[in-house]
Every structure is written in structure tokens, then in C-alpha cells.
C-alpha positions as CSV (number, residue, x, y, z in Angstrom):
1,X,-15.1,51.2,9.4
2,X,-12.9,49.0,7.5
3,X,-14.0,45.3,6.7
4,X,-12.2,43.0,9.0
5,X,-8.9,40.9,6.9
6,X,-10.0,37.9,5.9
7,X,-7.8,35.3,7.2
8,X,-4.9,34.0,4.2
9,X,-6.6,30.8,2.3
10,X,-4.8,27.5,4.0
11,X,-3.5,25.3,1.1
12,X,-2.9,21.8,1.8
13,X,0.8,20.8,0.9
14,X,1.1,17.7,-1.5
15,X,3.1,15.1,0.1
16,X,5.6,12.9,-1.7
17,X,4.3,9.3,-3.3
18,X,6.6,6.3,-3.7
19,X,5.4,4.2,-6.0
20,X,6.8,0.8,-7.3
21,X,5.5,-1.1,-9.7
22,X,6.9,-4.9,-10.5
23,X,5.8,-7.3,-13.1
24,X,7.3,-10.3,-11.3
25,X,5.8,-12.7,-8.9
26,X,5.9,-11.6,-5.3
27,X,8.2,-13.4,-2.7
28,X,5.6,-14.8,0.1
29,X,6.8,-15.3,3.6
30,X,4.2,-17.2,6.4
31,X,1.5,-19.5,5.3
32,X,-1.3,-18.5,3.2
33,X,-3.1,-21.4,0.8
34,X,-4.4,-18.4,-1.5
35,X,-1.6,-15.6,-1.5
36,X,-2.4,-12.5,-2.9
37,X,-0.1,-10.9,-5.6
38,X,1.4,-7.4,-4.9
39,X,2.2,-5.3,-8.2
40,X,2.4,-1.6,-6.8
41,X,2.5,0.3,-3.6
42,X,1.7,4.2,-3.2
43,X,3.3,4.7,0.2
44,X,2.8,7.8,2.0
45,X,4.5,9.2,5.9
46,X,0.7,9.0,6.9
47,X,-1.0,5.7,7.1
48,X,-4.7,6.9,5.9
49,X,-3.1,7.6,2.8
50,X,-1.3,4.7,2.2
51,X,-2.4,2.2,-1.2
52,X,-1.2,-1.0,-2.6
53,X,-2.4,-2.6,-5.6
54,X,-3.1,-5.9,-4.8
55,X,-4.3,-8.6,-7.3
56,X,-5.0,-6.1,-10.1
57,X,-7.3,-3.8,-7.0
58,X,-6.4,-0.3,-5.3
59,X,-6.2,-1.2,-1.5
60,X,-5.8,0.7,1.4
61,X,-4.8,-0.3,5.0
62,X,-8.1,-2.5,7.0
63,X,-9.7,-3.4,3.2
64,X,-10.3,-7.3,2.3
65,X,-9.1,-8.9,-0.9
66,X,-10.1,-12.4,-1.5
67,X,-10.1,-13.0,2.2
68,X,-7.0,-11.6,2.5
69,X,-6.9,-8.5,4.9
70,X,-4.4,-6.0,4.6
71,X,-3.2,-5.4,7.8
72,X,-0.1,-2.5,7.4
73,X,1.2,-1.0,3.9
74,X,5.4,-0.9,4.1
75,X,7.0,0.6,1.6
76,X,8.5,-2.8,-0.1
77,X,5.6,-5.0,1.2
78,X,2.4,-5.6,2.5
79,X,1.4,-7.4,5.7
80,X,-1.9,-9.7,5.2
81,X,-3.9,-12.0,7.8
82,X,-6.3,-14.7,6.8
83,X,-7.8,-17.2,9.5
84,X,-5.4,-16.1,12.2
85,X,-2.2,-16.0,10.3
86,X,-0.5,-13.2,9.5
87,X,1.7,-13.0,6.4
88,X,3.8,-10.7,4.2
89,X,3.9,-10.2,0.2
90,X,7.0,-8.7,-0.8
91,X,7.1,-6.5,-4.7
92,X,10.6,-7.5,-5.9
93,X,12.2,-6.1,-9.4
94,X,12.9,-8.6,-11.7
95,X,15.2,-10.8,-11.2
96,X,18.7,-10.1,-13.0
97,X,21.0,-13.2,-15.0
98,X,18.0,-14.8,-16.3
């Protein structure tokens, strides 16, 4: 008898990363008295694996930063709610002319 084939080892692809990265103050848009500062996002197709750096921290989607919950990860800014309100935190390059 021959051994029985083992069945071919299943690699996990890597998936492609967008990162940005910003060293200029975020645009805010809604209401927040303590916003949160955005300085990088690692955005991936699948949310779970989806990052943002957030006042200096490595966040993911559902996570709390000085009150601030991340609600959704875009790929050009994050979504936040804080007491009810939710608001957005734009990364933006720097600002050209100045």
C-alpha cells in the first residue's frame, strides 16, 4: 500500500496595504470638544484588518481612544462617535503655497 497524498500546504495570500502618513493637522467635520488627531491609516478590502493611527496609537475598527470610538476605518478618514455624535477626522498632505 502506498501512503495516502498529503493534501498541498494552503498559503495565505498577502493582501495589499495603503498606508498614508501626514504630519499636518487633521480637517474635523461634526462636533467633537476633544477631537482626536489622525496621522496614518493601514487600510485593507477586509474590515478586521483595517488600522489607523490615531493620536500617536495603532487602532482598529470598535477600539476607544480618549473617548473617542472608532466607528469605520476609510481609506482617507476615520469615522468617530463620542456621546451620541458621530464625526469624521480626515489625514490631509500638507498644504501647498505656504
Amino acid at each position: 500500500m502506498t501512503p495516502a497524498a498529503n493534501p498541498p500546504h494552503q498559503r495565505r495570500q498577502s493582501k495589499a496595504v495603503t498606508v498614508e502618513r501626514f504630519d499636518e493637522a487633521p480637517q474635523v467635520t461634526g462636533s467633537s470638544s476633544s477631537a482626536p488627531k489622525v496621522s496614518g491609516i493601514a487600510w485593507q478590502d477586509d474590515r478586521t484588518d483595517r488600522r489607523a493611527v490615531v493620536n500617536g496609537m495603532l487602532a482598529a475598527e470598535g477600539e476607544v481612544i480618549e473617548g473617542n470610538r472608532i466607528v469605520a476605518i476609510h481609506q482617507d478618514k476615520v469615522r468617530f462617535s463620542r456621546d451620541g455624535r458621530t464625526f469624521e477626522v480626515a489625514i490631509t498632505g500638507p498644504t501647498q503655497g505656504k
